[in-house]
C-alpha positions as CSV (number, residue, x, y, z in Angstrom):
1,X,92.4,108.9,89.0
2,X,92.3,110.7,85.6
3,X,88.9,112.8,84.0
4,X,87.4,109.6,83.2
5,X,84.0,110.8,82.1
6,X,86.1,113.3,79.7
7,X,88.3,110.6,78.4
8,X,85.2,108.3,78.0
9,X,83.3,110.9,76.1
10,X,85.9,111.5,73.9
11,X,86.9,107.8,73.4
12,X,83.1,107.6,73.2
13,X,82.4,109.8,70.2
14,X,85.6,108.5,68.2
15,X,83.9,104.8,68.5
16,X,80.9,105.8,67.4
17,X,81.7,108.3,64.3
18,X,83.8,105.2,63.1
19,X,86.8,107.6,63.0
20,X,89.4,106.4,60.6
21,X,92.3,108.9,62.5
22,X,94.6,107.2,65.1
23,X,94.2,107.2,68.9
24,X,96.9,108.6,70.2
25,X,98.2,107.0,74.2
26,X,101.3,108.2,75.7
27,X,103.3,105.7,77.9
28,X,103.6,105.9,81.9
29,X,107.3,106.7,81.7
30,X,107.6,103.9,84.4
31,X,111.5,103.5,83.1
32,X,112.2,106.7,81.6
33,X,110.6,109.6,79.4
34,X,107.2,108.9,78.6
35,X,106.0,108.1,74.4
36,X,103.1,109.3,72.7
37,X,102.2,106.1,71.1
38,X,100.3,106.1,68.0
39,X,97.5,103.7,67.5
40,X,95.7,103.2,64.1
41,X,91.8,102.5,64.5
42,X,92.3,99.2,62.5
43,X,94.8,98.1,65.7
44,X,92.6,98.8,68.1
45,X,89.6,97.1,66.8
46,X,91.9,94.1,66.3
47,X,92.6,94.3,69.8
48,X,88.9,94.7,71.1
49,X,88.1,91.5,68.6
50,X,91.0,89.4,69.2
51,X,90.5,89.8,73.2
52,X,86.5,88.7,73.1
53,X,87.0,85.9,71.1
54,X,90.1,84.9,73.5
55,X,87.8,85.1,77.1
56,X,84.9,83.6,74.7
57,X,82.8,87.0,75.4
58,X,82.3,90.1,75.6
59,X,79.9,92.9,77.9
60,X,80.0,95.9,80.0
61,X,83.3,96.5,81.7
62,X,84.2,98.6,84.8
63,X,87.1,101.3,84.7
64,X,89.0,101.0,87.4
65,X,92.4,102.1,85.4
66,X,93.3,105.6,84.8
67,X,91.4,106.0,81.1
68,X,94.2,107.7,79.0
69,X,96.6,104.8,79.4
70,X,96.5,101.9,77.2
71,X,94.8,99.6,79.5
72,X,92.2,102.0,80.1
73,X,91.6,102.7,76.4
74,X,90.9,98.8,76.1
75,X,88.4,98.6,78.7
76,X,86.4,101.7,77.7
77,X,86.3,100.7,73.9
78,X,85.5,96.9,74.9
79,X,82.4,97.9,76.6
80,X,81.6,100.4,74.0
81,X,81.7,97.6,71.1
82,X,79.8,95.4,73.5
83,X,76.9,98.4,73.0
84,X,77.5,99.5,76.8
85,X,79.1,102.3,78.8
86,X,81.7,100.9,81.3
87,X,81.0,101.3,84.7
88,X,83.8,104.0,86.5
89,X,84.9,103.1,89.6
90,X,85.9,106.8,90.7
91,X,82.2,107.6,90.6
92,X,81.5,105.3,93.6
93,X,82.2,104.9,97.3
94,X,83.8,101.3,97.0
95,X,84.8,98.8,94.6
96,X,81.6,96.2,95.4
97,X,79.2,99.2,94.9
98,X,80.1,99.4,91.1
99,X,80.6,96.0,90.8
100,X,76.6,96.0,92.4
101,X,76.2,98.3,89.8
102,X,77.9,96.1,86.7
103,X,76.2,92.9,87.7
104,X,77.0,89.4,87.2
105,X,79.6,88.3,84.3
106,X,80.8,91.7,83.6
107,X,84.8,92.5,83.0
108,X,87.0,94.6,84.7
109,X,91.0,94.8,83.7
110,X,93.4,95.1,87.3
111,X,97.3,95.3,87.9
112,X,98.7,93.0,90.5
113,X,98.5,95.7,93.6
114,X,94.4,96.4,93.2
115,X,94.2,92.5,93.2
116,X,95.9,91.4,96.4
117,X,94.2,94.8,98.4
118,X,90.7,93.6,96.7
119,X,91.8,89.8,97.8
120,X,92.3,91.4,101.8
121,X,88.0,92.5,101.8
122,X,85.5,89.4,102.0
123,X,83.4,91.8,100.9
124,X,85.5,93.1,97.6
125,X,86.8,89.2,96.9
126,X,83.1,88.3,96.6
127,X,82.3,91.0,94.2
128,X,85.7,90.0,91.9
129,X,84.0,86.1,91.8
130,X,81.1,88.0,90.2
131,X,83.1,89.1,87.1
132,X,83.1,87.0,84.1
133,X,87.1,87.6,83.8
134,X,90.0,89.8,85.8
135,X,92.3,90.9,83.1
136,X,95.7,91.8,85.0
137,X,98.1,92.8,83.5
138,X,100.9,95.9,84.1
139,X,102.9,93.5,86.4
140,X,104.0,90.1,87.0
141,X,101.3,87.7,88.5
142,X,103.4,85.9,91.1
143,X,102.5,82.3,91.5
144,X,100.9,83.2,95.3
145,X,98.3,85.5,94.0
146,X,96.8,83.7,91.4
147,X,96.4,80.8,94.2
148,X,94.8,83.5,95.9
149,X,92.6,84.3,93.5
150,X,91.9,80.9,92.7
151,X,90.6,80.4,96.4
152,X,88.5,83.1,96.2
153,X,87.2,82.1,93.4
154,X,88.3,84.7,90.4
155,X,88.9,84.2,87.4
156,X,91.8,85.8,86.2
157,X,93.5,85.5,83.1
158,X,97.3,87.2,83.2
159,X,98.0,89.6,80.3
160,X,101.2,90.7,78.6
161,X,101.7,94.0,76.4
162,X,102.1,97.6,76.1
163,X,101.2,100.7,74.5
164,X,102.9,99.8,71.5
165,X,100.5,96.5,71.5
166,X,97.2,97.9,71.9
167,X,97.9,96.8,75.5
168,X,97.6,93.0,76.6
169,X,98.1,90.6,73.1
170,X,99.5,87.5,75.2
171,X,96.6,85.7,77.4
172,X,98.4,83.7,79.9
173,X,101.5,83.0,78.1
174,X,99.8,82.3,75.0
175,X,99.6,84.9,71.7
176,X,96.6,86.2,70.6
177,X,95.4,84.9,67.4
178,X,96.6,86.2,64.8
179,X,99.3,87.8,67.1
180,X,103.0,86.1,66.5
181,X,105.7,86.2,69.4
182,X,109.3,85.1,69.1
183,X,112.2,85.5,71.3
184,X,115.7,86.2,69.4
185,X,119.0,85.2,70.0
186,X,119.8,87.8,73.0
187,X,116.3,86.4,74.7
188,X,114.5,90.1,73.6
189,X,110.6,89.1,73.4
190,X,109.3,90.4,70.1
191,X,105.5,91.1,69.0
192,X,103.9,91.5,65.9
193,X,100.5,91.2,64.5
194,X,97.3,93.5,63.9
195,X,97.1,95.0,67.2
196,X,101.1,96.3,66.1
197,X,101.3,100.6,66.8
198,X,101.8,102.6,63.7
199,X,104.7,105.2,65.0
200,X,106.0,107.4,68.2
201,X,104.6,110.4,67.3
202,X,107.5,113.3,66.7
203,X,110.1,110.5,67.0
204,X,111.3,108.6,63.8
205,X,114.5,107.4,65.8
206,X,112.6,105.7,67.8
207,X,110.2,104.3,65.7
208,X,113.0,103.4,63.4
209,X,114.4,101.6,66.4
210,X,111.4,99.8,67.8
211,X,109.5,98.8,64.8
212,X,112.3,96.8,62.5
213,X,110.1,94.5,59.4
214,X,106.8,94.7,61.1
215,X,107.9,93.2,64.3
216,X,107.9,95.8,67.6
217,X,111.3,94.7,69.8
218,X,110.0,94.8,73.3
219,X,112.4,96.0,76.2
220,X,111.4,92.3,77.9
221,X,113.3,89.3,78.2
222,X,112.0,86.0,78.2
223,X,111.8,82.5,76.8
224,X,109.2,79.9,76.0
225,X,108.5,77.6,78.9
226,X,107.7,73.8,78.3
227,X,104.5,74.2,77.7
228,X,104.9,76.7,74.7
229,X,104.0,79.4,76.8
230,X,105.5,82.4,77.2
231,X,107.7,82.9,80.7
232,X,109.0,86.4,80.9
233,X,112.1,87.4,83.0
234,X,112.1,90.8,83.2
235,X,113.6,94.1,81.3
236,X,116.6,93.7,79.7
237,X,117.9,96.8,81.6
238,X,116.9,94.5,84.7
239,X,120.1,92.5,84.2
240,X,122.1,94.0,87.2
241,X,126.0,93.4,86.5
242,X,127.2,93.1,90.3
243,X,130.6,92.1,91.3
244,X,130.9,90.4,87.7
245,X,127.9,88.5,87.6
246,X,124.8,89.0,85.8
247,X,122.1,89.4,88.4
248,X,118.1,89.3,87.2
249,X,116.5,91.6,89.1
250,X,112.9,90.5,88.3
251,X,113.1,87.6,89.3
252,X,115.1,88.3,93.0
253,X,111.5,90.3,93.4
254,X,109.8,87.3,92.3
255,X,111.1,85.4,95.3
256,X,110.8,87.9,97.5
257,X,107.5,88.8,96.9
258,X,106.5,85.0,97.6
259,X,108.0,85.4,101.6
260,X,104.7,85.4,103.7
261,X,105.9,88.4,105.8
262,X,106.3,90.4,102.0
263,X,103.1,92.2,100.8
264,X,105.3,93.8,97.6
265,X,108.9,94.0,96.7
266,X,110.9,95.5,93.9
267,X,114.9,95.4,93.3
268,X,116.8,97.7,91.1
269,X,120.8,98.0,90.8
270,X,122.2,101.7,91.9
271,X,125.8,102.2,90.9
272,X,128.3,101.4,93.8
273,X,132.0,101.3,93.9
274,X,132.8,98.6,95.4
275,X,130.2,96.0,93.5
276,X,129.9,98.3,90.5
277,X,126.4,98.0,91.3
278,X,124.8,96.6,94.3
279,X,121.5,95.1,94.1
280,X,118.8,96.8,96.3
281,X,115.5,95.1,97.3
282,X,112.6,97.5,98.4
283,X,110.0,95.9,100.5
284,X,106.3,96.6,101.9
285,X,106.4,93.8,105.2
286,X,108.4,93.1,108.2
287,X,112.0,91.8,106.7
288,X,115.4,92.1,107.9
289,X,118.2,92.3,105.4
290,X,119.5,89.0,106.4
291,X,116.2,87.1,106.3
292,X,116.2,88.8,103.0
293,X,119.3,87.4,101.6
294,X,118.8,84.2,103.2
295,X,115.5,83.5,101.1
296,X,117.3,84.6,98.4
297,X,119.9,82.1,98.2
298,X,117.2,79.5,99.3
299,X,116.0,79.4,95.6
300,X,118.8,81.3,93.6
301,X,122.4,81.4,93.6
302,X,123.6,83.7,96.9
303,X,125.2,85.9,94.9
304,X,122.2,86.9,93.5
305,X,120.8,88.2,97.1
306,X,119.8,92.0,97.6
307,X,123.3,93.8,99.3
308,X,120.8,96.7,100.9
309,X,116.8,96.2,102.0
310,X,115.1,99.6,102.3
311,X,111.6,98.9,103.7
312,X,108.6,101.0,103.0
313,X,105.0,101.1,104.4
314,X,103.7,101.2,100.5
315,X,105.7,101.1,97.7
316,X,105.6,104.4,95.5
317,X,103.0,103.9,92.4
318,X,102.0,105.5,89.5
319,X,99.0,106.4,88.1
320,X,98.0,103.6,86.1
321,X,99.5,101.1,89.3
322,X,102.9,100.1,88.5
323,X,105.3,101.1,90.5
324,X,107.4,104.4,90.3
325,X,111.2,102.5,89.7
326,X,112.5,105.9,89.2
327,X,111.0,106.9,92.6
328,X,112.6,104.0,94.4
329,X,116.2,104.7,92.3
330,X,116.6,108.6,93.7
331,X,115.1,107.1,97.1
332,X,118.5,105.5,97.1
333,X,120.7,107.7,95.3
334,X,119.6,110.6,97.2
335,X,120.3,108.9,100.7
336,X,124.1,108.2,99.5
């Protein structure tokens, strides 16, 4: 994990001088070269407000995200406007032992592969029942994991945002207040609101790309589900043209991180001559490729079924927890 104390401190003494000059949080590069997003001090205090009155409270919060990423950023300034410094989980030997140390009802803010490993210790599930609220975000929440955490009995509230957003601004499908979401005509999710970034700093191009009359166009697709909520479906560099068809990859991982033999699954398209691109599911679990394509084609079209599985014993993450798609792409590419 990062410096956190460093990061803290200086997150710390920009809270507290009521420092009108912006925060500045680069991006994980996750898809490609990382952004230095810029983040007025009016945005984030938007998003620190806007959260607490969504979970209905506020308190200490333990760090247990690298600090100088976005999601990291919220959870040290949320405990610092609830008068409290967060709790940093590199400081102590496990998990439950700074949960001990946070007490009951406090926060803590996950992505999806720290919940299902805390989910595998009875010891580490009982201390996550303890928190007031699991904020996890950086990742899909497949359906199977939030059952999970249901039986265990966490609360966990699914979150949806980025850098550009002052991290999560959509609470289990719903918007923030104040926080407007639409999805235009190509299915691109768009945000706007308070908790809106100010600039890329050293790129206008980009800014003059993302930001277009005060609404931030996400890389996301998705679509609002029956219930007004909103049901994402993955980048919109996800689409995998294969053999003519349009292929989503997200949600091929979707169903085949729901097998019970799967612990984690991603599937990108590499370029291939035959298929133009050929869809390729990486795996953490015991999987063959034809038990792979066969669930596949249980729930989607056949077509849409990975053409190569490459299994792994973890799948390659970075620092703030997502996982390393550029990693898994020269994986492939160099192989042949």
């Amino acid at each position: 994990m990062d410096n956190a104390p460093a990061t803290l401190d200086a997150l710390a003494r920009w809270w507290s001088a009521g420092d009108e000059s912006p925060w500045i949080v680069e991006t994980s590069g996750s898809t490609g070269r990382p952004k230095r997003v810029v983040l007025q001090r009016a945005a984030v205090e938007a998003s620190v407000a806007l959260s607490g009155r969504r979970l209905g409270g506020t308190g200490r919060w333990l760090l247990a995200l690298p600090g100088f990423y976005v999601a990291g950023v919220n959870v040290i300034t949320r405990s610092l406007a609830a008068g409290e410094f967060p709790v940093l989980l590199q400081e102590h030997a496990s998990f439950t032992d700074a949960a001990r140390e946070l007490g009951e009802g406090g926060f803590v803010s996950l992505v999806p592969t720290q919940l299902k490993r805390l989910l595998a210790s009875r010891e580490d599930a009982a201390a996550l029942a303890g928190f007031h609220t699991v904020l996890l975000g950086g990742g899909p929440m497949d359906p199977s994991l939030r059952a999970r955490a249901a039986e265990a009995g966490v609360h966990v509230v699914a979150t949806y945002g980025s850098a550009e957003t002052c991290g999560g601004c959509v609470y289990d499908g719903l918007p923030l207040d104040d926080v407007r979401l639409k999805i235009d005509a190509g299915g691109r999710v768009r945000l706007s609101g308070p908790t809106l970034f100010s600039r890329y700093d050293g790129d206008a191009a980009l800014t003059r790309e993302s930001l277009v009359d005060g609404w931030f166009l996400t890389s996301d697709a998705g679509r609002i589900d029956e219930h007004g909520r909103l049901e994402l479906l993955g980048r919109l560099d996800d689409m995998v043209v294969t053999g003519g068809l349009n292929v989503p990859a997200a949600l091929v991982a979707r169903r085949l991180r729901e097998h019970p033999a799967v612990h984690g699954a991603e599937v990108l398209g590499v370029p291939d001559e035959e298929w133009g691109n050929r869809l390729v599911a990486f795996v953490e679990g015991a999987l063959s490729l034809d038990e792979a394509r066969g669930w596949v084609g249980e729930a989607h079209p056949r077509a849409w079924a990975p053409r190569q599985l490459v299994v792994l014993p973890h799948l390659p993450l970075l620092a703030n927890g997502k996982t390393d798609r550029l990693a898994l792409r020269a994986l492939v590419m160099e192989a042949g």
